[in-house]
C-alpha positions as CSV (number, residue, x, y, z in Angstrom):
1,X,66.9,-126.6,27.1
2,X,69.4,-126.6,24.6
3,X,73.1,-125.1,25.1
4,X,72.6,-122.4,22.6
5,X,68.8,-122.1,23.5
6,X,68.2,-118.4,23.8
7,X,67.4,-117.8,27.7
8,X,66.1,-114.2,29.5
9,X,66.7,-114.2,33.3
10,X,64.2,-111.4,34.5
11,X,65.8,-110.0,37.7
12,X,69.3,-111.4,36.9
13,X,70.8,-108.8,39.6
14,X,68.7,-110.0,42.4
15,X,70.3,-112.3,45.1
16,X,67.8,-115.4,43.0
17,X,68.3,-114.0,39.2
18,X,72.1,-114.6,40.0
19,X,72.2,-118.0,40.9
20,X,70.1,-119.0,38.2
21,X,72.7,-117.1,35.7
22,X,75.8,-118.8,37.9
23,X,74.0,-122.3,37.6
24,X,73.2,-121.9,33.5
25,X,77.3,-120.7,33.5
26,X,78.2,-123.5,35.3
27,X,76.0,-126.3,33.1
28,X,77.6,-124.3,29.9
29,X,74.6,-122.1,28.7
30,X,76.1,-119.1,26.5
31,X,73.3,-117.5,25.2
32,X,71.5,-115.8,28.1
33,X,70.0,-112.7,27.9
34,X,69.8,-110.3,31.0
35,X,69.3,-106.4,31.4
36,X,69.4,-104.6,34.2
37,X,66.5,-102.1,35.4
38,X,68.0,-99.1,33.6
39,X,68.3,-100.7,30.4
40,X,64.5,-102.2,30.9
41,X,62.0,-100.9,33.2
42,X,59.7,-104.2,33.4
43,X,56.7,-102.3,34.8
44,X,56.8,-100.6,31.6
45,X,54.4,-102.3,29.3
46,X,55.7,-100.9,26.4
47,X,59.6,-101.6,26.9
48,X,58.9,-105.1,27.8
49,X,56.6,-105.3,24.5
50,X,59.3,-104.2,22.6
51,X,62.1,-106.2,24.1
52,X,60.4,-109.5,24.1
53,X,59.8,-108.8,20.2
54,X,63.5,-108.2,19.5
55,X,65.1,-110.8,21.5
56,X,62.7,-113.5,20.8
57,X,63.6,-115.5,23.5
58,X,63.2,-119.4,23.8
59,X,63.1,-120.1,27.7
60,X,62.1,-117.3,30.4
61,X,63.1,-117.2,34.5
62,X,60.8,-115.0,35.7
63,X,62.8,-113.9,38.6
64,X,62.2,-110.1,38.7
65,X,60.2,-108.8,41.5
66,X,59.9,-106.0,44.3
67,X,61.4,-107.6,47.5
68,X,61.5,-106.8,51.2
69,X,60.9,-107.7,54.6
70,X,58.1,-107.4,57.2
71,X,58.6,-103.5,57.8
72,X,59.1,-102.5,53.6
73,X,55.7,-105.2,52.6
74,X,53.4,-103.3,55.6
75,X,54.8,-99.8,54.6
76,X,54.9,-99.6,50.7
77,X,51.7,-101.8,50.1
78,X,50.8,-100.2,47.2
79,X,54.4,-100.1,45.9
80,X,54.5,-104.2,46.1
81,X,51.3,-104.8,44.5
82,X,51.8,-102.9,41.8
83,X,55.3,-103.0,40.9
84,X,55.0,-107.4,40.9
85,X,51.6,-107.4,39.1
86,X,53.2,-105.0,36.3
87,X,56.0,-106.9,36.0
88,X,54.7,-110.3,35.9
89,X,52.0,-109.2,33.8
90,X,54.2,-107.7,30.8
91,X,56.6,-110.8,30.9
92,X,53.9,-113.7,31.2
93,X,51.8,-111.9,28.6
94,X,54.3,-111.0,26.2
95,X,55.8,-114.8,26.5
96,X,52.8,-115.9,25.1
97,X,52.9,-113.8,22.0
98,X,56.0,-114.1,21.2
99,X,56.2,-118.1,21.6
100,X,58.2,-119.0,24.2
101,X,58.8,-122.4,24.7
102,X,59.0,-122.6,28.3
103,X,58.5,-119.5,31.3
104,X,59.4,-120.3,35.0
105,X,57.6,-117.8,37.2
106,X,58.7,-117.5,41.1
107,X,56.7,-117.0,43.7
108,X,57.0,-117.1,47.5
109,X,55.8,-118.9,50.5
110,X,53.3,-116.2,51.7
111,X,50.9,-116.8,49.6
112,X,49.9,-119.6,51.8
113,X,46.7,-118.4,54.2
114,X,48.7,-117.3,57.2
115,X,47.2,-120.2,59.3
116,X,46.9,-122.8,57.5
117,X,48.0,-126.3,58.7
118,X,51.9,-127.1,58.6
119,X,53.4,-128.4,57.0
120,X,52.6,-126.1,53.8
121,X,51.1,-128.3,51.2
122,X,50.7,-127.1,47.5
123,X,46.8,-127.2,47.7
124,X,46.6,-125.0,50.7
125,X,46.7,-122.2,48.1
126,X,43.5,-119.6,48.8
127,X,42.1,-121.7,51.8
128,X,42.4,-118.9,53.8
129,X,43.0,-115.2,55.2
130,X,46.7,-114.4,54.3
131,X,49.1,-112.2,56.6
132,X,48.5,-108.7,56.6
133,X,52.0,-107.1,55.9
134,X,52.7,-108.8,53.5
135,X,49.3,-109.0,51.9
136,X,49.5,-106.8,48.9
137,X,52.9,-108.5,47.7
138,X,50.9,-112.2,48.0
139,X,47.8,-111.6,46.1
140,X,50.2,-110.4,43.6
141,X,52.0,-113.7,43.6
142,X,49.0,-115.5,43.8
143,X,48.1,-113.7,40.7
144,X,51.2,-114.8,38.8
145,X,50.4,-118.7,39.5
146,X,46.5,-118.2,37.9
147,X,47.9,-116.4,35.3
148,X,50.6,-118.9,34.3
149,X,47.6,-121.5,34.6
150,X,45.3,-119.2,32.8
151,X,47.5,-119.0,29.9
152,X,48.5,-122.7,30.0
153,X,44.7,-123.8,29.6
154,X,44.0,-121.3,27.4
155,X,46.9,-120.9,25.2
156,X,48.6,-124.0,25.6
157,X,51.4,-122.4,27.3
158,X,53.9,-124.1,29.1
159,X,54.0,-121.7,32.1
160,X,55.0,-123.5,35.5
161,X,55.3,-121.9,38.4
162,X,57.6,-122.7,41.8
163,X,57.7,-121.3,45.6
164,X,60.2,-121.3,47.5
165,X,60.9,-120.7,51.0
166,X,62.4,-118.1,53.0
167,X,65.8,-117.6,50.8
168,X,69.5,-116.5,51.8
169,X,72.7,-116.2,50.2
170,X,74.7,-113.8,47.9
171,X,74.3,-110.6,46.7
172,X,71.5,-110.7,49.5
173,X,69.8,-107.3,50.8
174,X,71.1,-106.4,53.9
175,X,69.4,-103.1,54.4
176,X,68.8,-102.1,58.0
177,X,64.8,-101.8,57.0
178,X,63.9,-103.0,53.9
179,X,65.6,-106.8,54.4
180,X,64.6,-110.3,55.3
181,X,64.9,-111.9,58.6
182,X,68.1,-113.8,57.8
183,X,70.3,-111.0,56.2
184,X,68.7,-108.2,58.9
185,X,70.0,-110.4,61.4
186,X,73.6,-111.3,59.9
187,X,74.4,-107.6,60.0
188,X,72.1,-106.4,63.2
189,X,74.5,-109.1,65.1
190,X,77.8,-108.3,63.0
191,X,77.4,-105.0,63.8
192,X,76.7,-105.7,67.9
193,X,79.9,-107.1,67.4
194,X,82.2,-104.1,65.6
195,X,80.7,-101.9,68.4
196,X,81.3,-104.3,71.5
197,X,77.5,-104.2,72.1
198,X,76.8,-106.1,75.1
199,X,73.0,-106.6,73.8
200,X,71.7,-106.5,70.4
201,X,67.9,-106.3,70.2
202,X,65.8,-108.5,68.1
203,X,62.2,-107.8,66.9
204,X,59.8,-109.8,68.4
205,X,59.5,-112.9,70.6
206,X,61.9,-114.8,68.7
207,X,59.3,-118.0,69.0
208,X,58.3,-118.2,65.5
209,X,59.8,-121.0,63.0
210,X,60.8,-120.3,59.7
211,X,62.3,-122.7,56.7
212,X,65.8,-121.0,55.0
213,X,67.1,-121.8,51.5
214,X,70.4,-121.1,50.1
215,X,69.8,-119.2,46.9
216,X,71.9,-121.2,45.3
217,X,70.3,-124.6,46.4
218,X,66.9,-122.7,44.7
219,X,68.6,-121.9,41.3
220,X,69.5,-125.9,41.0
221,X,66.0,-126.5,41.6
222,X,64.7,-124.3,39.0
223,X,67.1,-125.5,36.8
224,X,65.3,-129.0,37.8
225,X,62.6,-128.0,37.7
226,X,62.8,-126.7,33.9
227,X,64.4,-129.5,32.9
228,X,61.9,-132.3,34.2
229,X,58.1,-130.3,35.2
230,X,55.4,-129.6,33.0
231,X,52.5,-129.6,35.1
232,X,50.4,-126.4,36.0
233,X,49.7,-125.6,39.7
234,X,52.7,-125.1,41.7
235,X,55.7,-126.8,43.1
236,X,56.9,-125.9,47.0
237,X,60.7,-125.5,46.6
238,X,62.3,-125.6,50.2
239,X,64.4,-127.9,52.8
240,X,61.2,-128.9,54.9
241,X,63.6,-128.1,58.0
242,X,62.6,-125.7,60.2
243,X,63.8,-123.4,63.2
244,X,63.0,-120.9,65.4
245,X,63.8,-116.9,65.1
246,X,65.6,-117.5,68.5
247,X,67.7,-120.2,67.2
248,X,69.0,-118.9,64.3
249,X,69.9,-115.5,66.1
250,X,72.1,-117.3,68.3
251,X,73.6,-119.4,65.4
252,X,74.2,-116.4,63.4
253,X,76.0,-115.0,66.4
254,X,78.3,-118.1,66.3
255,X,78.8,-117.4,63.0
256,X,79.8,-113.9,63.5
257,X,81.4,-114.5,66.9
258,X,79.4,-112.3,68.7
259,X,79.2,-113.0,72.3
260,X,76.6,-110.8,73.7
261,X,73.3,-111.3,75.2
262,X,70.5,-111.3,72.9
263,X,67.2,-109.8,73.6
264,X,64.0,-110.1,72.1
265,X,61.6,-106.7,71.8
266,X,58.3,-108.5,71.9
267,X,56.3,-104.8,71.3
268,X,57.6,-105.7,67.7
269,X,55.4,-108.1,65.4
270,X,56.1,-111.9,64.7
271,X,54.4,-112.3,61.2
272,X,53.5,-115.8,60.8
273,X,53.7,-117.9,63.8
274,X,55.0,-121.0,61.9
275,X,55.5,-121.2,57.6
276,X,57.6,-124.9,56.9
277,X,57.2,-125.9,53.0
278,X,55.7,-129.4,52.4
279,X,58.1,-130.4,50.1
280,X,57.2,-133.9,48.9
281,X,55.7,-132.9,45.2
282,X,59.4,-131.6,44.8
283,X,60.9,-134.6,46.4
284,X,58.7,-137.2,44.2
285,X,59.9,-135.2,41.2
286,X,64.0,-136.0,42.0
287,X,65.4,-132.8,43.5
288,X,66.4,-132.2,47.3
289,X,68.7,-129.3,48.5
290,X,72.7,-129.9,49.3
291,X,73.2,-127.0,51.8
292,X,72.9,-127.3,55.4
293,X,71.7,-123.4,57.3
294,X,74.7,-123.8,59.1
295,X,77.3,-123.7,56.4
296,X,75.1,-121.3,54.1
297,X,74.9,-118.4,56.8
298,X,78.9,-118.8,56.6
299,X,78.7,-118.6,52.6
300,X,76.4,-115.1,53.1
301,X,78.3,-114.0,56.3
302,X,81.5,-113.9,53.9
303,X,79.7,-112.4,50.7
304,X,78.4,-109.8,53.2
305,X,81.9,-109.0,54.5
306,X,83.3,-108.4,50.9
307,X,80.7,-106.3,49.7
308,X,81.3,-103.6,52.4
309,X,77.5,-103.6,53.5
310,X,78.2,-101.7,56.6
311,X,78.6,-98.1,54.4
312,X,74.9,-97.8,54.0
313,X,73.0,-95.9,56.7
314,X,74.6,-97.0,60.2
């Protein structure tokens, strides 16, 4: 990519859409294209037609996507299928006919079957049955990788397509339902702590081990990743560290400085027992991630504390 290469971040709003506009900012890209969901209603086939025939743009980041955690995936299932195969269908397609030079579509680690071997190898893709709440949303990512494929072998396209681990950072989603396990935690504990809780509950057994990225960590990546890969398939974007749902509550609560007991509700689900990224594809081609969990959850705690998050439904 060029500095004055004209650039569309789909989803530039979203915790990962905005670090892939900071990092293009920051390596002195000017022309980047973004609207927000008002302006552009990607579901809508013919606004995205229409948009993608005005702005002509040379390089896509196709970052736009209905998001949520265990309890939003298993209750909106039709919501999250639809939503992400609409939207990745109107931007993949309409990147094709109008000649873009490069798309980056993202994707997610649950597409992977929901027991398949660890660590999570790129070829593990559709060797398996996947995890049923969040089923919908990963066929519909699974969809986005063959078409990016589809349209590389049959149009020439160059389409790639990355997944990255459980992610974390700013302009997270700290809703007390609809959030990941990371963020639902940071304010769950924080807010133990304002009331002087001496327990705060956490859904399920806290035994299963998860893989965290810093967004920002992900956006260098793609930026990478753009960069350097042409190759169809897809490329695992992660840390290939690993730890527990009990571990990180009780690192999160040193973050916070909470000092009450924490319990685990085990009436609640796990999800996947265990879901660590392989990441040695990514690795071979030159990239490995700079922030440690540690000093991350610190970076989200404090972008969480400016944004006010606790006004929403307490």
């Amino acid at each position: 990519m060029n500095k004055n290469d004209k650039i569309y971040i789909a989803g530039h709003k979203g915790m990962v859409g905005s670090a892939i506009h900071r990092k293009l900012v920051k390596e002195g890209f000017t022309n980047l294209i973004v609207r927000n969901s008002f302006e552009l209603d990607l579901r809508n086939q013919q606004q995205v037609t229409d948009f993608f025939e005005t702005e002509k743009p040379d390089y896509v980041f196709l970052a736009a996507a209905k998001v949520g955690g265990i309890i939003a995936n298993n209750t909106y299932r039709a919501d999250f299928i639809y939503d992400n195969l609409q939207i990745q269908n109107n931007i993949i397609h309409n990147s094709y006919l109008n000649k873009v030079k490069k798309l980056l579509f993202l994707g997610s680690s649950c597409i992977y079957p929901k027991l398949a071997p660890q660590p999570l190898k790129e070829e593990y893709l559709l060797t398996g049955e996947l995890e049923y709440t969040n089923e919908p949303y990963a066929i519909a990512k699974i969809a986005g990788i063959k078409m990016c494929d589809a349209y590389r072998q049959q149009y020439g396209c160059n389409f790639i397509s990355v997944m990255p681990t459980n992610l974390y950072g700013y302009n997270d989603n700290y809703h007390p339902e609809n959030s990941h396990v990371l963020p639902a935690l940071i304010r769950r504990i924080h807010e133990a702590k304002e009331d002087m809780a001496p327990t705060v509950k956490i859904w399920g057994t806290g035994a299963p081990f998860r893989e965290f990225l810093f967004a920002d960590d992900l956006a260098d990546a793609c930026f990478y990743l753009m960069q350097n890969y042409n190759e169809p398939g897809l490329v695992n974007i992660g840390t290939g560290v690993e730890i527990s749902i009990k571990d990180l509550a009780y690192l999160i609560s040193d973050v916070v400085g909470y000092t009450g007991a924490i319990e685990f509700d085990t009436s609640k689900p796990d999800g996947t027992p265990r879901k660590l990224m392989d990441v040695t594809k990514l690795a071979n081609a030159g990239w490995r991630y700079s922030t440690e969990l540690k000093d991350g959850i610190k970076l989200a705690y404090h972008d969480f504390l400016s944004k006010g998050e606790l006004v929403a439904e307490r």
